[in-house]
PyMOL CGO cylinders between C-alpha atoms (Angstrom):
from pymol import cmd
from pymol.cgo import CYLINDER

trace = [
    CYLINDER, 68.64, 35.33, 24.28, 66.86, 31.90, 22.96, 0.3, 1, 1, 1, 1, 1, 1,
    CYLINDER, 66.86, 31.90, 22.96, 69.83, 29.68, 21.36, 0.3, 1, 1, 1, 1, 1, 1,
    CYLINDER, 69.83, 29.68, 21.36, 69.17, 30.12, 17.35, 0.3, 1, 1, 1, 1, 1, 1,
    CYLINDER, 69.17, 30.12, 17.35, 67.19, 26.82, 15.97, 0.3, 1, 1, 1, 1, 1, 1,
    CYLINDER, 67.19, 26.82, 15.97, 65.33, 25.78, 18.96, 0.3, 1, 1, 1, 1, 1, 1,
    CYLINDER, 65.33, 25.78, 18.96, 62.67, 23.38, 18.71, 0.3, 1, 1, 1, 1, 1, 1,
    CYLINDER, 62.67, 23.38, 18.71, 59.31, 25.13, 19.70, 0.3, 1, 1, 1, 1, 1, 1,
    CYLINDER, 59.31, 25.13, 19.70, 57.14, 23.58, 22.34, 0.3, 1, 1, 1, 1, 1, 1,
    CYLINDER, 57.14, 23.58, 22.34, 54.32, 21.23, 21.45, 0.3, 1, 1, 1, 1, 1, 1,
    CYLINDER, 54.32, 21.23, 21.45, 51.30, 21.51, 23.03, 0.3, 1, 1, 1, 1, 1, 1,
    CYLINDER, 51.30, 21.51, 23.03, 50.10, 18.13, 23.72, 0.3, 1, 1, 1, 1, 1, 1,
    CYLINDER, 50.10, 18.13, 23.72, 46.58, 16.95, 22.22, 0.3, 1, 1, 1, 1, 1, 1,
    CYLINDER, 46.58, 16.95, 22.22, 43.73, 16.44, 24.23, 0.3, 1, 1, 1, 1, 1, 1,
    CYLINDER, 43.73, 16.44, 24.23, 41.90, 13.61, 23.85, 0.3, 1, 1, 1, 1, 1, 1,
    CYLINDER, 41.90, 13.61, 23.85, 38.46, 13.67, 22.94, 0.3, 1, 1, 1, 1, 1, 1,
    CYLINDER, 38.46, 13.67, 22.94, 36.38, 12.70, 25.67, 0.3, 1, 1, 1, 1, 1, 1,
    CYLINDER, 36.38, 12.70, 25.67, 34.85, 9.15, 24.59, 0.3, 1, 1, 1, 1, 1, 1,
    CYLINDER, 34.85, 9.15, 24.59, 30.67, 9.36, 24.17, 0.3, 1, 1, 1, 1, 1, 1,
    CYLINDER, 30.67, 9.36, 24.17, 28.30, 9.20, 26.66, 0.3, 1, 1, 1, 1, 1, 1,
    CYLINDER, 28.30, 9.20, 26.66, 26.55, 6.13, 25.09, 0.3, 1, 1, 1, 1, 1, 1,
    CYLINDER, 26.55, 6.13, 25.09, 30.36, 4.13, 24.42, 0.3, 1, 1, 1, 1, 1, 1,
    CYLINDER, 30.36, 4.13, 24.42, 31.34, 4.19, 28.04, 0.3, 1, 1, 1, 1, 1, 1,
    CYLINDER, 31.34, 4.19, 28.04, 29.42, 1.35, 29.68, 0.3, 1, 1, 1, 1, 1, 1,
    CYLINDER, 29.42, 1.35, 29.68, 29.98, -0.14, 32.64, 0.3, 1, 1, 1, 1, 1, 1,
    CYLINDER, 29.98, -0.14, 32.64, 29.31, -3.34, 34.38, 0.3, 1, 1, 1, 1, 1, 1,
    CYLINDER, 29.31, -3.34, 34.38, 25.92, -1.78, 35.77, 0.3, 1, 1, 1, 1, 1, 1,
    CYLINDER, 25.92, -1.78, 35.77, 25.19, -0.91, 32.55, 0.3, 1, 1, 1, 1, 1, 1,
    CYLINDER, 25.19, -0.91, 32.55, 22.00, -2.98, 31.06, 0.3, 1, 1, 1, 1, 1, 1,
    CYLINDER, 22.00, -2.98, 31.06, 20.76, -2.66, 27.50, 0.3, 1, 1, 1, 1, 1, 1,
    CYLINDER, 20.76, -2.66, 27.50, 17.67, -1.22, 26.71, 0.3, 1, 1, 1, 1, 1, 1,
    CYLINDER, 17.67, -1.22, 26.71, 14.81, -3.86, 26.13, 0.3, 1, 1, 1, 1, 1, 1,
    CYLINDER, 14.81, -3.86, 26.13, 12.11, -3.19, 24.12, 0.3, 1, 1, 1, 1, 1, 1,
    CYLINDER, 12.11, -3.19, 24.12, 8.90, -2.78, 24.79, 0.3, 1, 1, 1, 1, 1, 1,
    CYLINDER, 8.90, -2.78, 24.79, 6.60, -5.14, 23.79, 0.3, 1, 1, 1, 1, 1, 1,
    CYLINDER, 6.60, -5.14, 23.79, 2.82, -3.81, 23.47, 0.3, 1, 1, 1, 1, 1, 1,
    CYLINDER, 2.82, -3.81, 23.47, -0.19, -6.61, 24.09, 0.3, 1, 1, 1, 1, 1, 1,
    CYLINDER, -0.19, -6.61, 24.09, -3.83, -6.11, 24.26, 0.3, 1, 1, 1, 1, 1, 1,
    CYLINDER, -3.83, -6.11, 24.26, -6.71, -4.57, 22.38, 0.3, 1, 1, 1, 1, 1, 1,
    CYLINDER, -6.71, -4.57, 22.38, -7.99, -1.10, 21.77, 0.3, 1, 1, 1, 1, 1, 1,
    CYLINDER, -7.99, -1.10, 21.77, -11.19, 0.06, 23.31, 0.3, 1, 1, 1, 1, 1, 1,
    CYLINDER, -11.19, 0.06, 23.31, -13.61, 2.63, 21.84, 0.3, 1, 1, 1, 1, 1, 1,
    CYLINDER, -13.61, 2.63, 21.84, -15.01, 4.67, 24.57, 0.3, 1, 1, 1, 1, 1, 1,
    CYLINDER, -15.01, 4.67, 24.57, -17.32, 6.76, 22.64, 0.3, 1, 1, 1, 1, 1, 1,
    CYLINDER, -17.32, 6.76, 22.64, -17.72, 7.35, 18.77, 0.3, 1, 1, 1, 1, 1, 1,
    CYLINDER, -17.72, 7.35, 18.77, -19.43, 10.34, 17.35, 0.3, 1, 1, 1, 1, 1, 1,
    CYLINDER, -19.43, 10.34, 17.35, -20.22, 10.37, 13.33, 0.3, 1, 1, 1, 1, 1, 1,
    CYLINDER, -20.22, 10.37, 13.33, -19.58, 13.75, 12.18, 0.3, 1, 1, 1, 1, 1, 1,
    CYLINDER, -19.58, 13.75, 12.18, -19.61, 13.17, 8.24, 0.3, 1, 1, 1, 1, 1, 1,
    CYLINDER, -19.61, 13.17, 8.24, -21.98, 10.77, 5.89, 0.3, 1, 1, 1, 1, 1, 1,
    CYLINDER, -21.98, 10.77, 5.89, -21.19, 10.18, 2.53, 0.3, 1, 1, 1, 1, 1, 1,
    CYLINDER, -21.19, 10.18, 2.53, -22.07, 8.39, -0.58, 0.3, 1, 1, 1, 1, 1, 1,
    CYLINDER, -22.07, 8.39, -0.58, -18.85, 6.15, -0.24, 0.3, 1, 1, 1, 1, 1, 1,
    CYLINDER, -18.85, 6.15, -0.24, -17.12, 6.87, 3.60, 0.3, 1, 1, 1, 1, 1, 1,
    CYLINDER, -17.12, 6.87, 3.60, -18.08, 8.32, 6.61, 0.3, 1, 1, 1, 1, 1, 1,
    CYLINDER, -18.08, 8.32, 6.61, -15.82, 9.67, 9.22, 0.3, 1, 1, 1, 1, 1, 1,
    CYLINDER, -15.82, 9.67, 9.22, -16.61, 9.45, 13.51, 0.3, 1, 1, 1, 1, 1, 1,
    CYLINDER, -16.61, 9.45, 13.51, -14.95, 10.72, 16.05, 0.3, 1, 1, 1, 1, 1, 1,
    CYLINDER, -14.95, 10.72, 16.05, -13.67, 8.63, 18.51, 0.3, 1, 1, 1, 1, 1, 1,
    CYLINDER, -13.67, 8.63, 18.51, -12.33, 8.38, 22.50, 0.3, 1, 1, 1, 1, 1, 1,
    CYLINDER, -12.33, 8.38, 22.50, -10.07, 5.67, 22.56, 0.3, 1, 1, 1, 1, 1, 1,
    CYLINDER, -10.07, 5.67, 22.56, -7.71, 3.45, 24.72, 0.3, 1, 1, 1, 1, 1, 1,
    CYLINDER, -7.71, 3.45, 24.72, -5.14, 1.87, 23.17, 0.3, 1, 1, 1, 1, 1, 1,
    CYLINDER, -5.14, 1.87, 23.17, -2.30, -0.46, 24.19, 0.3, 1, 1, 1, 1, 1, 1,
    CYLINDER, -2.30, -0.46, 24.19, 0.50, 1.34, 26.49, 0.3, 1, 1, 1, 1, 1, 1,
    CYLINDER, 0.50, 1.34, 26.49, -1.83, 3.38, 28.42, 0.3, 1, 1, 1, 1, 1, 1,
    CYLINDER, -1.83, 3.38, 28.42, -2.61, 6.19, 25.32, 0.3, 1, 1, 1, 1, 1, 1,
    CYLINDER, -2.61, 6.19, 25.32, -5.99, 7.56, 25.62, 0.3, 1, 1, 1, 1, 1, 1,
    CYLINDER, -5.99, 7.56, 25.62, -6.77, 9.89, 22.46, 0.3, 1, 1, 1, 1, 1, 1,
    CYLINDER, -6.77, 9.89, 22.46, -9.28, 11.35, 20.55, 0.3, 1, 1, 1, 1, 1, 1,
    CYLINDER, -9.28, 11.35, 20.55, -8.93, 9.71, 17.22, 0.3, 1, 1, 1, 1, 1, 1,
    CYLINDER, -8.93, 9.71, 17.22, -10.97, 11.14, 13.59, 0.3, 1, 1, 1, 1, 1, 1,
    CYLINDER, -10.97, 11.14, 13.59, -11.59, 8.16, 11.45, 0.3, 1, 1, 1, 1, 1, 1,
    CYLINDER, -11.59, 8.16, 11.45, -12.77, 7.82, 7.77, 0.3, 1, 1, 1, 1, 1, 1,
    CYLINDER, -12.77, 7.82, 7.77, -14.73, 4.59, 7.88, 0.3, 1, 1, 1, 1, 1, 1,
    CYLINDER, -14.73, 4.59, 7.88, -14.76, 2.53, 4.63, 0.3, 1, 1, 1, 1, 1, 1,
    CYLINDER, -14.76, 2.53, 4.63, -16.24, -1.10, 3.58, 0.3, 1, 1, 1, 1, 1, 1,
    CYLINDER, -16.24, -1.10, 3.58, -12.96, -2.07, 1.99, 0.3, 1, 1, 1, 1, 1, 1,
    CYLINDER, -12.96, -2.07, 1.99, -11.75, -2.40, -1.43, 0.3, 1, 1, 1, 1, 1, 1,
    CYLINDER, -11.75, -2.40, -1.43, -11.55, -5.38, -3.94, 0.3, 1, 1, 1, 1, 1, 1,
    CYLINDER, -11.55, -5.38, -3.94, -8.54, -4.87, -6.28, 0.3, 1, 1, 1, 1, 1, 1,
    CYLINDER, -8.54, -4.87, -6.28, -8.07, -7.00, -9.24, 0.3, 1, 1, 1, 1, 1, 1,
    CYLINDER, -8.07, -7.00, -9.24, -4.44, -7.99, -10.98, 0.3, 1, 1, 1, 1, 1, 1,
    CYLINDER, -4.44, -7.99, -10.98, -6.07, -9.70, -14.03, 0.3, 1, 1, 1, 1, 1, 1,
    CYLINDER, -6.07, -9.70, -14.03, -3.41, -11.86, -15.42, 0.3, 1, 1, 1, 1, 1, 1,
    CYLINDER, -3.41, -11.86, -15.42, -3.42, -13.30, -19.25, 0.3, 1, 1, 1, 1, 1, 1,
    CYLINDER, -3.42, -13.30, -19.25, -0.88, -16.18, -19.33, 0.3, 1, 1, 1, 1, 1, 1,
    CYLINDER, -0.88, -16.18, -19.33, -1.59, -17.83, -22.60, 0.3, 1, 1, 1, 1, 1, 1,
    CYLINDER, -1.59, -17.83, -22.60, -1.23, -14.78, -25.10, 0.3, 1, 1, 1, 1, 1, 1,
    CYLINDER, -1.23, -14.78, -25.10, 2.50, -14.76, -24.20, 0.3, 1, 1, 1, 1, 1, 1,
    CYLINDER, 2.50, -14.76, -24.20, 3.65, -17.07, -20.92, 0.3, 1, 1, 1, 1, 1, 1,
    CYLINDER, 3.65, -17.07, -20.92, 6.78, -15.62, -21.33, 0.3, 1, 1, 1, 1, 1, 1,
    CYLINDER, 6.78, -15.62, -21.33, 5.83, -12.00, -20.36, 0.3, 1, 1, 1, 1, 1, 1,
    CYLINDER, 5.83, -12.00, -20.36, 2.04, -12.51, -19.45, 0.3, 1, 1, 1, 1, 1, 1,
    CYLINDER, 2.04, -12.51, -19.45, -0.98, -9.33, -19.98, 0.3, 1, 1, 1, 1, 1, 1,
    CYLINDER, -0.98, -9.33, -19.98, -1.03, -7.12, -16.80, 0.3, 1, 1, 1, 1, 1, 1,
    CYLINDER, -1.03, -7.12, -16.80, -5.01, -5.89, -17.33, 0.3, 1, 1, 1, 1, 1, 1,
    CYLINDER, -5.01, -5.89, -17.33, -4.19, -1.99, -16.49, 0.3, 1, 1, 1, 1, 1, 1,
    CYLINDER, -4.19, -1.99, -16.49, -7.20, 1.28, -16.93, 0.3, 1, 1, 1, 1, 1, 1,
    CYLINDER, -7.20, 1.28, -16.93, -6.72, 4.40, -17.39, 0.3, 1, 1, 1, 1, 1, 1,
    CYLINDER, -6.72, 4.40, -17.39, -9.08, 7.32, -15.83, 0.3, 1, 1, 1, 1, 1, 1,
    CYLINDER, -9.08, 7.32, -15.83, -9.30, 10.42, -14.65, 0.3, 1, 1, 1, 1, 1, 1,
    CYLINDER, -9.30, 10.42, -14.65, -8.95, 11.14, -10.63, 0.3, 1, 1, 1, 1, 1, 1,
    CYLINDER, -8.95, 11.14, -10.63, -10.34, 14.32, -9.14, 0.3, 1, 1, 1, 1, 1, 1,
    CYLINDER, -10.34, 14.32, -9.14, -8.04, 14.31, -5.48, 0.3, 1, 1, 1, 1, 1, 1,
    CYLINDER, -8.04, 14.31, -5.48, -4.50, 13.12, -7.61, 0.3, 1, 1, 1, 1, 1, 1,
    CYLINDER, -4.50, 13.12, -7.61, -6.02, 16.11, -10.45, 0.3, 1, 1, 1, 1, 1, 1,
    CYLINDER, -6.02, 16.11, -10.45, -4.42, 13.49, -13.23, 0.3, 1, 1, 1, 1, 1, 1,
    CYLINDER, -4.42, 13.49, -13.23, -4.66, 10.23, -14.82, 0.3, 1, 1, 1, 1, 1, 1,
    CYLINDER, -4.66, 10.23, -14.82, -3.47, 7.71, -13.41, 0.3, 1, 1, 1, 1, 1, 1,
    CYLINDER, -3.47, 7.71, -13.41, -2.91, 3.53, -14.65, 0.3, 1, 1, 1, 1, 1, 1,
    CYLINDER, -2.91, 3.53, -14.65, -3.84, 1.61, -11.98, 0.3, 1, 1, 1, 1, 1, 1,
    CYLINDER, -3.84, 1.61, -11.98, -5.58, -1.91, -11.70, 0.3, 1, 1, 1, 1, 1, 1,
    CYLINDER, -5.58, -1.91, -11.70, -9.69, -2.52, -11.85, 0.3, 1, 1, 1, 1, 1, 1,
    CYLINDER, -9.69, -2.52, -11.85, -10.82, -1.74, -7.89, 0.3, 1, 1, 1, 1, 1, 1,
    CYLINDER, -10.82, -1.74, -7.89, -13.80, -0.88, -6.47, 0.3, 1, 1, 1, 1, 1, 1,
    CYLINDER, -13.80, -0.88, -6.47, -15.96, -0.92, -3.39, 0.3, 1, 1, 1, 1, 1, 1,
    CYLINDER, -15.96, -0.92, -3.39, -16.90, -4.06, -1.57, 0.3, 1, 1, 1, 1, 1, 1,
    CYLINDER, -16.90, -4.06, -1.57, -20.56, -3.48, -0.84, 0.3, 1, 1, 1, 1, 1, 1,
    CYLINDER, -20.56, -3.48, -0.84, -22.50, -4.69, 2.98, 0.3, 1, 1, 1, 1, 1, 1,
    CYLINDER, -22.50, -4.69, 2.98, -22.82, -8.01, 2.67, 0.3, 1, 1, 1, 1, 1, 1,
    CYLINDER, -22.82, -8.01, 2.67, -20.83, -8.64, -0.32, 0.3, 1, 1, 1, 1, 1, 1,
    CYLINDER, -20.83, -8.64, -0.32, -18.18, -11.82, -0.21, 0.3, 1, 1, 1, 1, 1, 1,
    CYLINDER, -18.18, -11.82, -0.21, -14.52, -10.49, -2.34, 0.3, 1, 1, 1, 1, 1, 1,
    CYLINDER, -14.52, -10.49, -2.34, -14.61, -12.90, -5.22, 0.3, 1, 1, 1, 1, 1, 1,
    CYLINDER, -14.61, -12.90, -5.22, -18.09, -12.20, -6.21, 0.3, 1, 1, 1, 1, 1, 1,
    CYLINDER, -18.09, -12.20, -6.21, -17.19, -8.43, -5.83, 0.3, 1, 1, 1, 1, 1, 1,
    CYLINDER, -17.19, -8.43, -5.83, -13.95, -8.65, -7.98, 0.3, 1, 1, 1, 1, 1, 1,
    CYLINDER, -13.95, -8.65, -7.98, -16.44, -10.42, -10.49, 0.3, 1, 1, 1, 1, 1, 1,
    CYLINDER, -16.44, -10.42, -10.49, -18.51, -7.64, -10.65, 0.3, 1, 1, 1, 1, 1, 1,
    CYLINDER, -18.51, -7.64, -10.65, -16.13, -4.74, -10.87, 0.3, 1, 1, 1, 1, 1, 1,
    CYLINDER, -16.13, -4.74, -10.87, -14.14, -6.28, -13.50, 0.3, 1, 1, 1, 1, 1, 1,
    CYLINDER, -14.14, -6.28, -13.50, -16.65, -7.08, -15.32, 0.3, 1, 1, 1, 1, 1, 1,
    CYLINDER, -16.65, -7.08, -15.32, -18.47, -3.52, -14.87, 0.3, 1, 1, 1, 1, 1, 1,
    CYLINDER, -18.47, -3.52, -14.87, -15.25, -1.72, -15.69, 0.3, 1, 1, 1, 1, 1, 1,
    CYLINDER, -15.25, -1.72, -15.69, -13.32, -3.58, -18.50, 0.3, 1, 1, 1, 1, 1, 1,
    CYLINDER, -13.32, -3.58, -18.50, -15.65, -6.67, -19.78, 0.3, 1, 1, 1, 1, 1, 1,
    CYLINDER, -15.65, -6.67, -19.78, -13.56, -9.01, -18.94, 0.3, 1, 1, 1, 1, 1, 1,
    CYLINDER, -13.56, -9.01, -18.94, -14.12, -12.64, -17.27, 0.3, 1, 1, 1, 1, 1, 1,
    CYLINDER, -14.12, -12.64, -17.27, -12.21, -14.76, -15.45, 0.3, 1, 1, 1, 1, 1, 1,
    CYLINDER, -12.21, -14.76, -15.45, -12.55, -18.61, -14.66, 0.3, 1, 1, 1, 1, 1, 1,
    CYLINDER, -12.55, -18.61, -14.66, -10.00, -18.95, -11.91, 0.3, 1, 1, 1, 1, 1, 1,
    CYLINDER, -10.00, -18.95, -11.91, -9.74, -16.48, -8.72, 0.3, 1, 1, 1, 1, 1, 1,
    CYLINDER, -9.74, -16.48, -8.72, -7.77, -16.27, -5.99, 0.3, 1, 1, 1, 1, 1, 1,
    CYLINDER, -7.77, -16.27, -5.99, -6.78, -13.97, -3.21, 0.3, 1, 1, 1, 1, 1, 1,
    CYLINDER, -6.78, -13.97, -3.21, -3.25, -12.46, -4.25, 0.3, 1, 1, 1, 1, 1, 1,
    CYLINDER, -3.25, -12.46, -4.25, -2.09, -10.29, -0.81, 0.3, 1, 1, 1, 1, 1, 1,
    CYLINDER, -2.09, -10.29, -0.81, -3.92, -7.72, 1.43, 0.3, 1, 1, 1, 1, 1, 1,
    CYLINDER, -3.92, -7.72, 1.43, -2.85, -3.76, 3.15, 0.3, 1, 1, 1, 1, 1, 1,
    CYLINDER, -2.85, -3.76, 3.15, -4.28, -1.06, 4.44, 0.3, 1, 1, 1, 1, 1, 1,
    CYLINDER, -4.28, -1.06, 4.44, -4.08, 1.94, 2.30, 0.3, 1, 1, 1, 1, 1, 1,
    CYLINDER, -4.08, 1.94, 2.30, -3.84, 4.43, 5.14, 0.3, 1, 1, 1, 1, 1, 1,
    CYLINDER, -3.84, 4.43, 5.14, -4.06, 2.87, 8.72, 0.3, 1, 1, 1, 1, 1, 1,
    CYLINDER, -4.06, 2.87, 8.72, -3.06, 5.91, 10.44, 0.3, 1, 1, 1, 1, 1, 1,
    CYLINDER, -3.06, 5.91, 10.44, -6.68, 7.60, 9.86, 0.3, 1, 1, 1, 1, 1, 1,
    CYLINDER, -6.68, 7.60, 9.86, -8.39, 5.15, 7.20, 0.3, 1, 1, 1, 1, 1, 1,
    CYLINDER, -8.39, 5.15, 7.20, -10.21, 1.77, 7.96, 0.3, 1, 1, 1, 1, 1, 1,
    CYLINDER, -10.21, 1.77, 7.96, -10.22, 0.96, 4.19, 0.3, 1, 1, 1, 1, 1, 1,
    CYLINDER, -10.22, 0.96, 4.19, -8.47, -2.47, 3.40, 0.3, 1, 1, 1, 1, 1, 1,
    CYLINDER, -8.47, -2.47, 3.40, -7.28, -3.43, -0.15, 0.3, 1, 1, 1, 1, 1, 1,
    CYLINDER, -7.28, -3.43, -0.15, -8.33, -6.63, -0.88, 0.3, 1, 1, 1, 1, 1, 1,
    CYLINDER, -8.33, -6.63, -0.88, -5.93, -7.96, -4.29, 0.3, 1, 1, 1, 1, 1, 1,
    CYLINDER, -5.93, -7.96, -4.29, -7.36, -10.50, -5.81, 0.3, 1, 1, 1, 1, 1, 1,
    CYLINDER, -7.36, -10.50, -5.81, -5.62, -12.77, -8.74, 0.3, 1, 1, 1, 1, 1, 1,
    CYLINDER, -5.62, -12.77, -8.74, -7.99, -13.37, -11.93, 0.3, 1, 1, 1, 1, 1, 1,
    CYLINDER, -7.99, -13.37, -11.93, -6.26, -15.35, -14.15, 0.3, 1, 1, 1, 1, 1, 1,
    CYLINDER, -6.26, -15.35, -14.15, -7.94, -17.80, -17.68, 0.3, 1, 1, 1, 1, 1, 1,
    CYLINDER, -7.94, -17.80, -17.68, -9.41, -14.27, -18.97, 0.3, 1, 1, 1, 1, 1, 1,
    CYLINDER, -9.41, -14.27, -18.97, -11.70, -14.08, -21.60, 0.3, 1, 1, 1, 1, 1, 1,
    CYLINDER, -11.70, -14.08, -21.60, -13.57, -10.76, -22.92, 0.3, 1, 1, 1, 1, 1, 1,
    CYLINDER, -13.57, -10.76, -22.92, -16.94, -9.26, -23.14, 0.3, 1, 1, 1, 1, 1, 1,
    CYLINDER, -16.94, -9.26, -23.14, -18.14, -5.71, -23.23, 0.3, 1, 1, 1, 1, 1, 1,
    CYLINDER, -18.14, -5.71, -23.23, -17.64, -3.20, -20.44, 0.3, 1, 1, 1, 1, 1, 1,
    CYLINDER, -17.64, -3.20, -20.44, -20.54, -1.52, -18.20, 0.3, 1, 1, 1, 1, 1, 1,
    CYLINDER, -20.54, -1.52, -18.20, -18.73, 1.28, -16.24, 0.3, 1, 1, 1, 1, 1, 1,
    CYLINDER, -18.73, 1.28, -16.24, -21.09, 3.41, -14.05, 0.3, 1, 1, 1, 1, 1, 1,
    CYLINDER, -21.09, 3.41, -14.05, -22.03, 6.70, -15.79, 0.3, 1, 1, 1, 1, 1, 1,
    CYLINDER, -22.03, 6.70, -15.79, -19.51, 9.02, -14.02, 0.3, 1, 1, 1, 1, 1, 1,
    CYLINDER, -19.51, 9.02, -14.02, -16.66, 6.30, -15.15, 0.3, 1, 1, 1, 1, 1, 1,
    CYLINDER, -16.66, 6.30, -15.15, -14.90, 6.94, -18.18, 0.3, 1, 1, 1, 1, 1, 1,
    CYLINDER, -14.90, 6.94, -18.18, -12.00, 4.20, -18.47, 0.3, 1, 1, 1, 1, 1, 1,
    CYLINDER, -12.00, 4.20, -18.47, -9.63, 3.16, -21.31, 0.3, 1, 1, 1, 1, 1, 1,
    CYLINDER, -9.63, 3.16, -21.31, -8.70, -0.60, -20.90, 0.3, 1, 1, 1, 1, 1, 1,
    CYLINDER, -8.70, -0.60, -20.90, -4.74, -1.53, -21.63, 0.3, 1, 1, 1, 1, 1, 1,
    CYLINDER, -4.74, -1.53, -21.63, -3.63, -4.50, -21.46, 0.3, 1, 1, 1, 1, 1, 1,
    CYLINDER, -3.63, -4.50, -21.46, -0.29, -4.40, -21.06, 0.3, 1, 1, 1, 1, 1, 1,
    CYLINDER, -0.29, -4.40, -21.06, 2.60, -6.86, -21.09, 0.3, 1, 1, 1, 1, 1, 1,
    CYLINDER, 2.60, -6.86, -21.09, 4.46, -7.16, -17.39, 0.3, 1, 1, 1, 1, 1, 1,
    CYLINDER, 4.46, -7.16, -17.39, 7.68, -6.41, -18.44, 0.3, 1, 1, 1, 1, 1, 1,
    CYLINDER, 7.68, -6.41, -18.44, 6.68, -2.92, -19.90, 0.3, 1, 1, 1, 1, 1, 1,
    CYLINDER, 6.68, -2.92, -19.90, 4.59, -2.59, -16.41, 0.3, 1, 1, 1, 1, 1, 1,
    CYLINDER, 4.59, -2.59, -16.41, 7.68, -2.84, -14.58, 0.3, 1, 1, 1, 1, 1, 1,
    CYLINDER, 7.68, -2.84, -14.58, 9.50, -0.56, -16.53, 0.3, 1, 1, 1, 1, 1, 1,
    CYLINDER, 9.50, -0.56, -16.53, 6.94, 2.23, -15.75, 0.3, 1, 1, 1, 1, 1, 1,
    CYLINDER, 6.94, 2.23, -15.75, 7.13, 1.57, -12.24, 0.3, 1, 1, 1, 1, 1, 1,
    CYLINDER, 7.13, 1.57, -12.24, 10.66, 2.05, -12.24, 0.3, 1, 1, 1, 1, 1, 1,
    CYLINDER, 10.66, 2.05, -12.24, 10.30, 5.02, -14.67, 0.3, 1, 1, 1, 1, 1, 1,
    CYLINDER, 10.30, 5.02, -14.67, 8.21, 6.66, -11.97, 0.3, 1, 1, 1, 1, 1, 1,
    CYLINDER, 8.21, 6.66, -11.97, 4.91, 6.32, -14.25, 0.3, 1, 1, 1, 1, 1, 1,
    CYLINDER, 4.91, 6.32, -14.25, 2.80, 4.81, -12.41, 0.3, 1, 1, 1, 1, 1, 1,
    CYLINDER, 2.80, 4.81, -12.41, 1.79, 6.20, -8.78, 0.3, 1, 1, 1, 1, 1, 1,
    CYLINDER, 1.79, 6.20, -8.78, -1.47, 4.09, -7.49, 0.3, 1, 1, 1, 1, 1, 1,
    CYLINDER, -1.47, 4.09, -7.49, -0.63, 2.59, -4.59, 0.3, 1, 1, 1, 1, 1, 1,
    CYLINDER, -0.63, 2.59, -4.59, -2.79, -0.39, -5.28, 0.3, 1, 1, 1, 1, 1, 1,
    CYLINDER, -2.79, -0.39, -5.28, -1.18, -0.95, -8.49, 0.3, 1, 1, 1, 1, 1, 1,
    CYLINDER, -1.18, -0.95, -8.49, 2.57, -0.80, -7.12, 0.3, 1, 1, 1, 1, 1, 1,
    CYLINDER, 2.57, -0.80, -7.12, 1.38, -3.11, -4.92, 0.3, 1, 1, 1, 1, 1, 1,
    CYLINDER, 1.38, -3.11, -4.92, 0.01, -6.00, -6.66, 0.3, 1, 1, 1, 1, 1, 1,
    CYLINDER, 0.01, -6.00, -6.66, 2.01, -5.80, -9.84, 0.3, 1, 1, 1, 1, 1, 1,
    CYLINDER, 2.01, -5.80, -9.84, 5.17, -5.87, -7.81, 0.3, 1, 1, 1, 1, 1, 1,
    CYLINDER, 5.17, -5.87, -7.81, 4.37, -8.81, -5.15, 0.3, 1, 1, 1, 1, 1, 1,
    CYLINDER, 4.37, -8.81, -5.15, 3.63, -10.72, -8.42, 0.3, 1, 1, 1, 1, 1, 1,
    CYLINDER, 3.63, -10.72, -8.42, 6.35, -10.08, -9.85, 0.3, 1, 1, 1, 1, 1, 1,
    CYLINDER, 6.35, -10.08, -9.85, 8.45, -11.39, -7.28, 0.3, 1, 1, 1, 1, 1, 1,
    CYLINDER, 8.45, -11.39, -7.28, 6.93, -15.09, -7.03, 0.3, 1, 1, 1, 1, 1, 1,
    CYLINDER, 6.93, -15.09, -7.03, 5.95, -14.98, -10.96, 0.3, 1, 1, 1, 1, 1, 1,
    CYLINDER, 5.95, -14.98, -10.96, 7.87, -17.55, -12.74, 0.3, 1, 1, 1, 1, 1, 1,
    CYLINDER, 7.87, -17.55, -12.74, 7.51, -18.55, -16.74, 0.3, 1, 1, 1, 1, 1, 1,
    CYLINDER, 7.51, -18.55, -16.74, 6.09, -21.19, -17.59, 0.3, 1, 1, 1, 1, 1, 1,
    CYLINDER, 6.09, -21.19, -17.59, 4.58, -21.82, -13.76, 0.3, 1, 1, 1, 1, 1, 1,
]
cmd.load_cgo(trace, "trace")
């Protein structure tokens, strides 16, 4: 008979086994990146859709790291984006120049800054001239190039082109006839407080207001 009070056996707790990935050893070596050099190389391109503003090819490519793939591209003349900036109204919390419209593919309105296509030929300053011009009025005596991206890179040669328009003055709008834009202009502050509110969702706008908000400094 077991003596009254005895202390029960303890199993003793197995250790768990230390990861894979922890246990190195002196033959060990760390993984070094790969570093990728070199161009792409269209082998053949095929243009399988013409539009009025894009047209898409297909292509056989080579690209760095030995991939060869069929890639479908939407081909694009690139964009001219304008943050029009009024600094003398108020330094302290300068005019963000925002429209309004209609878009079909988003199916809502959207705020966003003036854009538009660069046409052949076309140099960016002249082109930001002429779309803000056609689309709010407005002129501006001093340009310069604010920051550039690629809207879609993965499938879209389009590149955004922001340009800074700053010493505004205004004159009357000449959208094209399928354009129907309201013109705000709006003070920074309350253009950052949308953004944060989740209000405003063009890319191009996110983009330029916010870069120029983090250099912007009153009275500079």
């Amino acid at each position: 008979m077991a003596a009254k009070n005895a202390p029960s056996k303890i199993k003793p707790v197995k250790k768990a086994p230390t990861p894979k990935a922890a246990r190195l050893t002196k033959h060990d070596q760390p993984l070094t990146p790969v570093k990728l050099t070199g161009r792409g190389r269209t082998l053949s391109s095929k243009t399988v859709f013409q539009g009025k503003v894009f047209w898409v090819t297909r292509d056989e490519v080579t690209e760095p790291g030995g991939v060869r793939a069929t890639r479908e591209v939407i081909r694009h003349n690139g964009s001219v984006v304008i943050l029009a900036v009024d600094t003398r109204t108020n330094p302290a919390d300068p005019g963000i120049l925002l429209i309004r419209q209609w878009r079909h593919a988003a199916n809502q309105f959207l705020l966003e800054l003036p854009a538009g296509r660069i046409e052949p030929g076309e140099k960016l300053i002249p082109s930001g001239r002429r779309e803000l011009l056609e689309e709010t009025g407005y002129r501006a005596r001093k340009w310069s190039k604010h920051t550039k991206y690629f809207a879609s890179p993965g499938f879209l040669t389009e590149a955004m082109n922001i340009l800074l328009a700053e010493d505004l003055s205004v004159g009357q709008a000449a959208p094209e006839d399928d354009e129907k834009i309201e013109i705000h202009m709006t003070p920074l502050s309350e253009v950052l407080r949308l953004i944060h509110a989740g209000k405003i969702h063009d890319g191009k706008t996110l983009i330029g207001v916010l870069f120029y908000a983090a250099f912007w400094r009153p009275g500079a």
